[in-house]
C-alpha positions in Angstrom: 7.4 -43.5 8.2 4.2 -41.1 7.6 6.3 -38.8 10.2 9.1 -38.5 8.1 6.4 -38.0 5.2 4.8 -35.2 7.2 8.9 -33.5 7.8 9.2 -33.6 4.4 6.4 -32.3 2.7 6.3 -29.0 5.8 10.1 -29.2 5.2 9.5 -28.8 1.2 6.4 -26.3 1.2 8.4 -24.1 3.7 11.5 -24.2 0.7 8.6 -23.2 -1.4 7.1 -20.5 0.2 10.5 -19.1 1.4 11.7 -18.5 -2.1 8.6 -17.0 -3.2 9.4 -14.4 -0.5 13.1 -14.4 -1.5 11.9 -13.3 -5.3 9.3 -11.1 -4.1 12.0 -9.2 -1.5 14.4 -9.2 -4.4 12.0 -7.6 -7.1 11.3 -4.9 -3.8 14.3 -4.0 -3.8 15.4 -3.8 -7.3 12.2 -2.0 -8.5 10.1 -1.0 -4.9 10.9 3.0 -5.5 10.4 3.4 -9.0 6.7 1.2 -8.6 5.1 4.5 -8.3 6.4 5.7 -11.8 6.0 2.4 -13.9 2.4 2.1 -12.8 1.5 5.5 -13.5 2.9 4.6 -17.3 1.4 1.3 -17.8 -1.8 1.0 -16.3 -3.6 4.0 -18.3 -5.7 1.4 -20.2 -7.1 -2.2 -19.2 -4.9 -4.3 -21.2 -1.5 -2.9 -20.7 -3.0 -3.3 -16.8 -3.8 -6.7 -17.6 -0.4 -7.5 -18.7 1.6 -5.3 -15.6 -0.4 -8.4 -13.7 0.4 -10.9 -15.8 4.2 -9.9 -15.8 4.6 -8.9 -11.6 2.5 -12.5 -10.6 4.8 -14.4 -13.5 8.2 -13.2 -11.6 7.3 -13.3 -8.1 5.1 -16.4 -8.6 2.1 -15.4 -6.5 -1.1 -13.8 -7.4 -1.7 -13.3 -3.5 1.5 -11.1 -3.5 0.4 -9.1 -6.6 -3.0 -8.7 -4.9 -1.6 -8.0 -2.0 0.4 -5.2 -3.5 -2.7 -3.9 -5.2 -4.5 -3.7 -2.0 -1.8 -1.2 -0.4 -1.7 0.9 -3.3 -5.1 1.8 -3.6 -5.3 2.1 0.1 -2.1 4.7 -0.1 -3.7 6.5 -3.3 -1.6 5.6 -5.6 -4.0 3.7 -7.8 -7.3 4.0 -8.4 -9.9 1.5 -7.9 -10.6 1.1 -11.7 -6.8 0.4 -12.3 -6.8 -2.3 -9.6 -9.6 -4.3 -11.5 -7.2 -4.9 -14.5 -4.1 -5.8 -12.6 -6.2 -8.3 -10.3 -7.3 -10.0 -13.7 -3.7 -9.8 -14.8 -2.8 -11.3 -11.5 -4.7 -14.3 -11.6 -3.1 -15.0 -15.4 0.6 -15.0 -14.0 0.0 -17.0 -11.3 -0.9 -19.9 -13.6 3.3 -19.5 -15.2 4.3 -21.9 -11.6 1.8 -24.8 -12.5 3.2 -24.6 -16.4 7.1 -24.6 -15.3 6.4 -27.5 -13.0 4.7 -28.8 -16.1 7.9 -28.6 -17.8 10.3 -30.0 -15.1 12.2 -26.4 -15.1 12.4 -28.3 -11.4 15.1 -30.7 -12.7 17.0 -27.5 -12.9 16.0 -25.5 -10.0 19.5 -26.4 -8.1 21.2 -24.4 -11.1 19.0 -21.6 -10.5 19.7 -21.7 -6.5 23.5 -21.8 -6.9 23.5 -18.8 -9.6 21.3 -16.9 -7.0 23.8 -17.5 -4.5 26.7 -17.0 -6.2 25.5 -13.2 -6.5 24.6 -12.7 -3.1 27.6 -13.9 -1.6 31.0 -13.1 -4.3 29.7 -10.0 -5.5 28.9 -6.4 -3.7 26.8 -4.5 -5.7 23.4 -3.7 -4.3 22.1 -4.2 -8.1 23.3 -7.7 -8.0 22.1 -8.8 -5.1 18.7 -7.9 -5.4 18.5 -10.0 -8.7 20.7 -13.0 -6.4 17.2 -13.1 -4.3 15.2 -13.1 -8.0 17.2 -15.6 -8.9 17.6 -17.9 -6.1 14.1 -18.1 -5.0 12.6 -19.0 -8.1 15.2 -21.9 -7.5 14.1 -22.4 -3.9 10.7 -22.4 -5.0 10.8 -25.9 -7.2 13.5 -27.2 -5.0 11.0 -27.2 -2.6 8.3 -28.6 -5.2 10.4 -31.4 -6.0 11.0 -32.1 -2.1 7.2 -32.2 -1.7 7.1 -34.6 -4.5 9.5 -37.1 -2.8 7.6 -36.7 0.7 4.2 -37.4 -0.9 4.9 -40.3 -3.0 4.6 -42.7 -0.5 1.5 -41.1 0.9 -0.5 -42.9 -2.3 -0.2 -46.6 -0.6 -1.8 -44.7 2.4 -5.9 -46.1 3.1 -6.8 -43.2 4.9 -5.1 -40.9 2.3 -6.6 -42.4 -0.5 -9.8 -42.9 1.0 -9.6 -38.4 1.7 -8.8 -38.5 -2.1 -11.8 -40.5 -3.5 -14.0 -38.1 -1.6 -12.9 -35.2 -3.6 -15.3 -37.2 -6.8 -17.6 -34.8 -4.9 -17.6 -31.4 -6.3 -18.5 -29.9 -3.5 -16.3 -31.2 -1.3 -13.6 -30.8 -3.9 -14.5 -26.9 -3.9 -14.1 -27.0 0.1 -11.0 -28.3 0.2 -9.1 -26.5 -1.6 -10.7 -23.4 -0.5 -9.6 -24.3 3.3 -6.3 -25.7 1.8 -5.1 -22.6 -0.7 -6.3 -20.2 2.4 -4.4 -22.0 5.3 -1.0 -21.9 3.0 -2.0 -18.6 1.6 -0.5 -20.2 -1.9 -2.5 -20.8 -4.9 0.9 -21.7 -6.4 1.8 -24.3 -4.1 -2.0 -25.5 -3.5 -1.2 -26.2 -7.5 1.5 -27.7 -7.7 0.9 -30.5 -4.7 -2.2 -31.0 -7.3 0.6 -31.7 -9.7 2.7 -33.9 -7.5 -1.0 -35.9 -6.9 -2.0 -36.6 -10.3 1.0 -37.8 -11.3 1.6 -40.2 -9.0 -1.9 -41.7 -9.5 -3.3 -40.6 -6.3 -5.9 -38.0 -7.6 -7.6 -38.1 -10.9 -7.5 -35.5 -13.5 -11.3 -35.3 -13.0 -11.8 -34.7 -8.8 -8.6 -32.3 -8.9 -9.9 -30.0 -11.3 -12.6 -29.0 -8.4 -9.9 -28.7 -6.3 -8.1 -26.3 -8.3 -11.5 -24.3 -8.8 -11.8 -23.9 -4.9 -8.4 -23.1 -4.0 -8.5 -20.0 -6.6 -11.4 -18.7 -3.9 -8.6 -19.4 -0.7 -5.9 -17.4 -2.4 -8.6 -14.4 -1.4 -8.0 -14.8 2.1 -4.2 -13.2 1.7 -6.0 -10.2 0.0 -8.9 -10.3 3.0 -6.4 -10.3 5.8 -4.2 -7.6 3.8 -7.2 -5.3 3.5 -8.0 -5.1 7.5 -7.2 -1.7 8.9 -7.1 -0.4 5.1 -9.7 2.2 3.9 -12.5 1.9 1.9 -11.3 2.1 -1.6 -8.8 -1.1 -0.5 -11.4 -3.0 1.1 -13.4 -2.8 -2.8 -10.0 -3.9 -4.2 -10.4 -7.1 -2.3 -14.2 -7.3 -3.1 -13.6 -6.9 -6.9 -10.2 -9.7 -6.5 -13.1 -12.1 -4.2 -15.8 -11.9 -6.9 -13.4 -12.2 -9.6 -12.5 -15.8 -8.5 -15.8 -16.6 -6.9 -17.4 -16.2 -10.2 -14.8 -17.9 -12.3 -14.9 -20.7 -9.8 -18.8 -21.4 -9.7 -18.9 -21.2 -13.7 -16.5 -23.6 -14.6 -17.6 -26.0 -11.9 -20.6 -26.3 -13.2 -19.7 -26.3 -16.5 -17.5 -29.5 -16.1 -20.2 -31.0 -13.9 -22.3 -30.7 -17.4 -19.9 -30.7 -20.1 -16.7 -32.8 -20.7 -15.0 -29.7 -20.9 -12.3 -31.5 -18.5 -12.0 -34.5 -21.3 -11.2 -31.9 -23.7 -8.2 -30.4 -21.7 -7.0 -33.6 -20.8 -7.1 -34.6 -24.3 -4.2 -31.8 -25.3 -1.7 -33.7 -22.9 -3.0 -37.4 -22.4 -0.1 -38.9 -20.5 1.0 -36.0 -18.6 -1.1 -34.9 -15.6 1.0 -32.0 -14.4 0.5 -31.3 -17.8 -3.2 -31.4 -17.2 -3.8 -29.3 -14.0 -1.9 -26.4 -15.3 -3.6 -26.3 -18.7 -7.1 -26.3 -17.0 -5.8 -23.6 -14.4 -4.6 -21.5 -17.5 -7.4 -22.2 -19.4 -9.9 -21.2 -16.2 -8.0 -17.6 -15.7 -7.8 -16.7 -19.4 -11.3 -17.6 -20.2 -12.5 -16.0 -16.9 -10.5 -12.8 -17.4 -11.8 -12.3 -21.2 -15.8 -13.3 -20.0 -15.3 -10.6 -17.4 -13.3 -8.2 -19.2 -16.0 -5.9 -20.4 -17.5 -6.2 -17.3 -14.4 -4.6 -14.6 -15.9 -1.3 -14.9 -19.2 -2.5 -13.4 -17.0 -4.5 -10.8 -15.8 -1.5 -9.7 -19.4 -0.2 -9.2 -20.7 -3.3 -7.6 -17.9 -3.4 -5.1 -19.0 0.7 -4.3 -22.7 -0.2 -4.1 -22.1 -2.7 -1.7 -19.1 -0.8 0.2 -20.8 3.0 -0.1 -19.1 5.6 1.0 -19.4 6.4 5.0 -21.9 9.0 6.0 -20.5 12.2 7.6 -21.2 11.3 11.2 -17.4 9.6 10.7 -15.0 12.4 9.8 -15.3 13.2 13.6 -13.5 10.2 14.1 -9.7 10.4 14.3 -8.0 7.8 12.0 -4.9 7.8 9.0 -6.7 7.3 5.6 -3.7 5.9 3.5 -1.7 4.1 5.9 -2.5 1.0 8.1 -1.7 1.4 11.6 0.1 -1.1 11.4 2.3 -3.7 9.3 3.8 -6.9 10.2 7.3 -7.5 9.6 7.3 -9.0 6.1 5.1 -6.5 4.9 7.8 -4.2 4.7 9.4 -6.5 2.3 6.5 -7.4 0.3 6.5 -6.3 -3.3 5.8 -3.2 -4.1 5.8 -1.9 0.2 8.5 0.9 -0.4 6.2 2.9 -3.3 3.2 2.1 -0.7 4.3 3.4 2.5 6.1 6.8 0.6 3.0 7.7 -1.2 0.7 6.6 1.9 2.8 8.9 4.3 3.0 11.5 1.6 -1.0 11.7 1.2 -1.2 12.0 4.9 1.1 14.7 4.9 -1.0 16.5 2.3 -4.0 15.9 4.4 -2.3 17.2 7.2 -0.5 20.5 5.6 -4.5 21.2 4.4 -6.0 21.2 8.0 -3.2 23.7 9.4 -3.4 25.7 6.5 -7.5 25.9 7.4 -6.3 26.7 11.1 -3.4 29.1 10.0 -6.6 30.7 8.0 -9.1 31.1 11.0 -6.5 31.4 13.6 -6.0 35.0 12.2 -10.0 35.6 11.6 -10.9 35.0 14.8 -8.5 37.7 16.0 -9.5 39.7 13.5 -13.4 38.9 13.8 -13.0 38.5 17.4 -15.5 35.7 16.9 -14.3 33.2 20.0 -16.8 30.7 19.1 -14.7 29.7 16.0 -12.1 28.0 18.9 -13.9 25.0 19.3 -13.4 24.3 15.4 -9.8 25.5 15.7 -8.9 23.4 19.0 -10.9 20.4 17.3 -8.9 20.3 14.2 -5.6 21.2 16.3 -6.6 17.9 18.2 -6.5 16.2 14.8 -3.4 17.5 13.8 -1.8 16.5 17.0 -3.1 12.7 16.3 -1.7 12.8 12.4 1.6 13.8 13.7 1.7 11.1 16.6 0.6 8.4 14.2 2.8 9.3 10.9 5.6 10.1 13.1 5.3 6.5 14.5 4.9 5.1 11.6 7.9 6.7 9.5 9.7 5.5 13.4 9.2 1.7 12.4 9.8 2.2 8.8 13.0 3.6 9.3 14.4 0.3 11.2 13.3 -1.9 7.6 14.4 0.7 5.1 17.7 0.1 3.4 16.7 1.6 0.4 19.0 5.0 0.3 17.1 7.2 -1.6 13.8 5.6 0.6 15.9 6.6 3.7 16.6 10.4 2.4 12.5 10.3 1.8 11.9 9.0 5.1 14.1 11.8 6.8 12.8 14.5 5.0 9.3 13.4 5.7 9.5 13.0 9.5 10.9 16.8 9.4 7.9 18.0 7.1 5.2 16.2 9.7 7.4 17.7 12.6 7.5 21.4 11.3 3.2 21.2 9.8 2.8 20.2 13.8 4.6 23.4 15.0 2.9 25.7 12.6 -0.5 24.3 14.0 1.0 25.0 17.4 1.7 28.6 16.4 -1.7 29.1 14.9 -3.6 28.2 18.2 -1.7 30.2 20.1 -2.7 33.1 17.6 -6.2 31.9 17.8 -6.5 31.7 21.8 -5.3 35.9 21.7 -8.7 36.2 20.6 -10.3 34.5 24.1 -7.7 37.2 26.4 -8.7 39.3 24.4 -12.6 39.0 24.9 -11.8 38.6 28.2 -10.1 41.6 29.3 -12.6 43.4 26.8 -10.1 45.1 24.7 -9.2 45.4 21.1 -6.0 46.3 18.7 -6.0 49.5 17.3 -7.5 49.5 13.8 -3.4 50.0 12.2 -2.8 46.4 14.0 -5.6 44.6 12.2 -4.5 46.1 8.9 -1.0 44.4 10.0 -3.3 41.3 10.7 -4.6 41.2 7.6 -1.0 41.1 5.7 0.4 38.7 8.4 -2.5 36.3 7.4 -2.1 36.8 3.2 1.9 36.3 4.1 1.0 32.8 6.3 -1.4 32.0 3.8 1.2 32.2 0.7 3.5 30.5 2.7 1.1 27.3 3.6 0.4 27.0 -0.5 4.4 27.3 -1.8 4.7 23.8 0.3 1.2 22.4 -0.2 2.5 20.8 -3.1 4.1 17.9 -1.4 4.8 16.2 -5.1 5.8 19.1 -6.9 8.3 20.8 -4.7 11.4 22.0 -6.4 14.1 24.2 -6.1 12.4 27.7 -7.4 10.2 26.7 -5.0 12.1 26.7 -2.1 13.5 30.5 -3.2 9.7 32.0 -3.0 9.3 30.0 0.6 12.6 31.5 1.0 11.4 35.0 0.0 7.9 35.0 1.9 10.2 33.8 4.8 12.5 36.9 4.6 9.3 39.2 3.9 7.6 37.6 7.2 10.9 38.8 8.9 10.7 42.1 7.4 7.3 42.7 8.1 7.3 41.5 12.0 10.9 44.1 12.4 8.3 47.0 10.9 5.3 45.8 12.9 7.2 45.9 15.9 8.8 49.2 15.5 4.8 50.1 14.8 3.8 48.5 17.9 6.7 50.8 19.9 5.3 53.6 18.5 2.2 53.0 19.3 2.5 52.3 22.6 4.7 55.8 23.1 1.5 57.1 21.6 -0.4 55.7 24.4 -3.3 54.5 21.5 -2.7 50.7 22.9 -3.1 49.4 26.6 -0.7 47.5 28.2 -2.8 44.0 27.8 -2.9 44.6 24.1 0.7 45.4 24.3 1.7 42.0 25.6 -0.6 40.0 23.3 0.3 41.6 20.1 4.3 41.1 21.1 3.4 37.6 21.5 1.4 37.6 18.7 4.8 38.6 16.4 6.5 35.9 17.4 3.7 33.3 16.5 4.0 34.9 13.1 7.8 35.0 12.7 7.8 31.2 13.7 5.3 30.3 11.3 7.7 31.9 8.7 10.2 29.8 10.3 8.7 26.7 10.1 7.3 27.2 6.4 11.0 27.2 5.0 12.2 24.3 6.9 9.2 22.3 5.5 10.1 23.8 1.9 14.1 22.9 2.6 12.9 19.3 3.5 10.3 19.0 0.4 13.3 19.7 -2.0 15.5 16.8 -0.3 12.2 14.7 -1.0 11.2 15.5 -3.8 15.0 15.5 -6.1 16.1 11.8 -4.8 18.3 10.4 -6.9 
């Protein structure tokens, strides 16, 4: 018998976490690459912030999802710390929609809501429809599984031992505890809620003990952001700081306020004979008061979380390491909400951290020739090293992303991407080489004749103009493409004249046979890095005008 109970109550909170995933998948889909762009317009001020939160949790049904997403999108850069305080707080509103739906016994329906989900995913082919099938049928999922929960528990309430682990929740302590461990185990606020439901209204739990419950298990749901924030940067890990304290704080201050008050009376007083009424009023009625009593304060979140995150001292940028993308992602994190605007912008920031360091090489590569200052090559070959790393890593990464995306204008990104990283690499490989003439050179005690550093000079501005038409990784267009286009054909130009210069030269006998070599060699560094420059600016275009 209480194996059977146990079968259906995993069986039902498996149905229930499944369609979560099947909504939040669907809403990925449907909206993942235009996340970037709707964020960017509605969270330029705290309450339309508030309500993006509100609206995301109410769809997908989980605040730890909406946090989640949050996490990865400050870690990627593509929202700032500040911003992520407001959708948090909005966050922790929508989640509260589940508890008031089971209230109203939208469950009684949920089969309705399953078969309509189906009934787009399997008779119809457009992509469009699909994606709102998975919407659709999770939400049904989700309180078919509720109501299969329901049926598994009710016998559980003749149970001694069960009702004896019940009556100890009177404590509120304990209380707190438990529905901390429980909420973090099943990473689901949602469900942790609704079982409260399920409890109360059979008789097993009493409005009063469940409410302490309910308190601790808005502190578990913080475990999905704490997991989600290891491997992220700093900025991320303060999102789940500000997302910890928010609940932390809201939990301690209305536990103690019913402890002293009968503030739980007076909610159970607007519903008196409905308990499932009850526990999603007072969960509600906790996240709205908690977001308006902190409301003024989020900007001063944001400050506490820095102050007790600082920023990392110097002594780290020698360490190797990708700043807006984790090394690595599980499986459904590639379907979470809001992954595919998360991993573009993350790869895209690396790429502009990248294009800046071989720009700084492409830059000294030609001074130390010039300069013939060889103690610059340890800098050079240190950064090169970096550069190296950032192409292994992003590379790998846009590898694994590639066997998830499905998305087709995601997939054109992704393509375009993985030849921008490939052709940066190679122009860094180019500039070394430039760089390590200046080491034969000391070597063999020689110089170029004072003509070839004057072609020096122009083969560095060209390089230079080159590197900054494509540093733009988000603002790449068309006429942009021509000029890299242009500076391309100009580098062409320019190493046919220095060439015929370098001939002439070396009929004059003015340069030795050692400079001869490295200068030759030199050229076609220079007409590669012209090379490479216009097949990043060809892929940039692709990237940038997705449809």
């Amino acid at each position: 018998m209480q194996f059977s109970v146990f079968l259906g109550l995993m069986g039902g909170l498996a149905l229930f976490l499944y369609g979560m995933q099947m909504t939040s998948t669907g809403l990925e889909a449907a909206a993942g690459d235009r996340m970037k762009s709707i964020l960017e317009r509605l969270t330029s001020n705290r309450f339309m912030g508030i309500l993006i939160g509100v609206g995301i949790t109410a769809l997908i049904q989980s605040s730890s999802a909406t946090t989640v997403m949050v996490v990865g999108f400050v870690n990627s850069g593509l929202m700032k710390i500040t911003q992520a305080v407001w959708i948090i707080m909005g966050a922790n509103i929508g989640t509260t929609i589940t508890g008031q739906l089971i209230a109203l016994d939208v469950g009684e329906i949920a089969p309705m809501f399953a078969m309509a989900g189906v009934v787009l995913l399997v008779f119809f082919k457009r992509e469009k429809l699909h994606n709102y099938g998975y919407i659709i049928a999770g939400l049904g999922f989700l309180f078919l599984g509720m109501n299969l929960m329901s049926q598994a528990m009710e016998p559980l309430k003749e149970v001694p031992a069960f009702k004896e682990m019940l009556t100890s929740f009177q404590n509120p302590l304990f209380g707190l505890l438990f529905g901390l461990v429980f909420t973090g185990v099943i990473q689901s606020s949602a469900a942790s809620v609704g079982i409260l439901q399920i409890l109360t209204t059979s008789g097993a739990l009493s409005f009063h003990s469940a409410v302490f419950v309910l308190f601790g298990g808005n502190i578990g749901t913080c475990v999905t952001t704490l997991l989600a924030s290891i491997g992220t940067n700093r900025n991320a890990k303060r999102a789940m700081l500000i997302h910890m304290m928010f609940n932390v704080i809201g939990a301690l201050l209305f536990s103690t306020i019913c402890i002293f008050t009968p503030l739980t009376d007076w909610v159970a007083s607007w519903t008196p004979t409905k308990p499932a009424a009850q526990i999603a009023n007072m969960h509600t009625f906790f996240n709205v008061v908690t977001t308006l009593l902190l409301l003024p304060f989020g900007s001063y979140m944001a400050m506490l979380s820095k102050k007790i995150l600082p920023e990392v001292e110097e002594e780290e940028a020698d360490v190797f390491k990708l700043e807006f993308l984790r090394p690595t992602m599980k499986h459904e994190e590639y379907f979470s909400i809001g992954a595919s605007a998360i991993i573009m912008n993350g790869i895209r920031n690396e790429l502009l951290r990248m294009s800046r360091m071989v720009k700084e090489n492409v830059i000294a590569s030609f001074d130390v020739v010039i300069n013939g200052d060889t103690k610059m090559l340890k800098k050079i070959s240190d950064k090169e090293e970096y550069i190296d790393y950032l192409n292994k890593e992003i590379s790998k990464y846009i590898s694994n992303t590639m066997i998830y995306e499905t998305n087709v204008n995601d997939s054109r990104l992704i393509n375009a991407y993985f030849k921008i990283c490939t052709n940066l690499e190679r122009v860094a490989d180019h500039s070394m080489n430039i760089a390590e003439y200046s080491l034969r050179l000391a070597e063999n005690k020689v110089k170029f004749t004072d003509e070839a550093y004057q072609e020096l000079e122009t083969m560095k501005r060209y390089s230079v103009l080159g590197m900054e038409t494509i540093s733009a990784l988000d603002k790449m267009n068309s006429e942009d493409v021509v000029k890299t286009a242009a500076i391309e054909q100009k580098i062409d130009d320019l190493t046919r004249e220095y060439r015929t210069n370098h001939l002439r030269r070396m009929h004059r006998g003015t340069c030795n046979e050692d400079t001869a070599v490295l200068y030759t060699e030199l050229l076609i560094d220079f007409e590669r890095i012209g090379d490479h420059l216009l097949n990043i600016a060809e892929a940039l275009n692709v990237a940038d005008n997705v449809d």
